[in-house]
Steps between C-alpha positions, in 0.01 A plus 500: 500500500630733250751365220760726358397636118808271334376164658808475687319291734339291262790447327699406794244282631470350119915422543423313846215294366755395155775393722267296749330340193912443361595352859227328549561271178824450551450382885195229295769386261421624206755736402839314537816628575700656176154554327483844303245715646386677160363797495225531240329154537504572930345866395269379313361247727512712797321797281782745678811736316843408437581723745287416803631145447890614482380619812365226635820308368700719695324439844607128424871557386507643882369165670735329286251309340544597121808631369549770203778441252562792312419468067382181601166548735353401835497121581410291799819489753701156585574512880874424615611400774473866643167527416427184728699604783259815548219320397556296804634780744116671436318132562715454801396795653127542407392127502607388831328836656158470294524136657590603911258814501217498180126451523417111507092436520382182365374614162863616442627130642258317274612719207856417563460125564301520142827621322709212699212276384544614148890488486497058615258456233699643235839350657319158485424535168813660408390796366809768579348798398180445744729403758696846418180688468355336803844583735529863381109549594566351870838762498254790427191420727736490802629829403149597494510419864616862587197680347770722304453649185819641494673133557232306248646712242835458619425075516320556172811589341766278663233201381518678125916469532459145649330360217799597289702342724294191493543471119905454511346151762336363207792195464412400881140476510526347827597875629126570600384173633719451776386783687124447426509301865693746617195755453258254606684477857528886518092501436457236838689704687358778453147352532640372814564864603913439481565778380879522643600133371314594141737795483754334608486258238425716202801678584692206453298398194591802344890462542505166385258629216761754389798281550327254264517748244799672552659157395256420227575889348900437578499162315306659204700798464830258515299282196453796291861584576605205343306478238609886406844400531450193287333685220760741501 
């Protein structure tokens, strides 16, 4: 295949590559929300320009994921309440389909009874980040059920915007564990070939998953309200 003499091509699928590598941190955790995304060290340990990763910066400005504050820089977004309400009009509509109509064989059954598996050991020994981890991983292999590309990526970056989502939970730890069971049951069911009843109940897992944190987000937004007012 013949490249064009600037490395348009290159560069373009150079920008891709960045903001994969970018999302793919955040969705593990280890960029947090409000961290500065500088631009020499990240350059420098992704061996690419300034300007390819502006580039790649800008790709993630438009999935909401980081946000860029002019004379200040590029940082890792906080998710509002807004932010989860699409969050969870995408997973309503993707998860409940991959889960009526994708591919199940029983490698792909073991592999998602391994992640259920994985999540009840780290609830039982009270790890929150494994349990996190563990949860987000289940949310992504049934996605996978549809064979899509095109909605992988899509999941890839919804998971990316729920980790930052997760990190306003941290004062109820209890957030993930309650719904580890709640995966577990959607696994039998669908080793059980129920595939209408596992829909079904992901569906409502989901609302009740949102309306969790709609209230957390409210209550935390009415703290920081007060506290505002009461510095002021």
């Amino acid at each position: 295949m013949n490249t064009p003499a600037d490395g348009t091509a290159e560069h373009a699928h150079t920008t891709a590559w960045i903001a994969s590598v970018l999302r793919t941190r955040i969705a593990a955790g280890e960029l947090t929300p409000g961290s500065k995304l500088s631009e020499e060290p990240l350059c420098a340990a992704l061996g690419v320009s300034r300007n390819t990763l502006r580039q790649a910066f800008t790709t993630l400005v438009g999935e909401s994921i980081v946000t860029r504050i002019p004379n200040r820089g590029v940082f890792v977004a906080s998710p509002g309440v807004a932010e989860v309400r699409e969050i969870y009009r995408v997973r309503r509509m993707i998860e409940p389909a991959a889960v009526l109509w994708g591919e199940l064989t029983p490698q792909v059954l073991d592999g998602l009874e391994a992640i259920v598996e994985r999540a009840q050991q780290a609830r039982d020994s009270g790890s929150v980040p494994a349990m996190a981890d563990a949860n987000q991983a289940l949310h992504g292999a049934v996605v996978a059920l549809t064979g899509s590309a095109s909605l992988q990526e899509l999941m890839d970056r919804v998971l990316a915007e729920m980790r930052l989502v997760f990190h306003s939970m941290a004062s109820a730890p209890d957030f993930h564990s309650h719904y580890v069971d709640r995966n577990v049951t959607l696994v039998k069911q669908l080793r059980a070939g129920e595939r209408q009843e596992a829909a079904e109940g992901l569906r409502a897992y989901l609302d009740e998953a949102e309306a969790e944190l709609l209230v957390h987000l409210g209550a935390e937004q009415d703290r920081r309200s007060g506290m505002g007012q009461r510095a002021g």
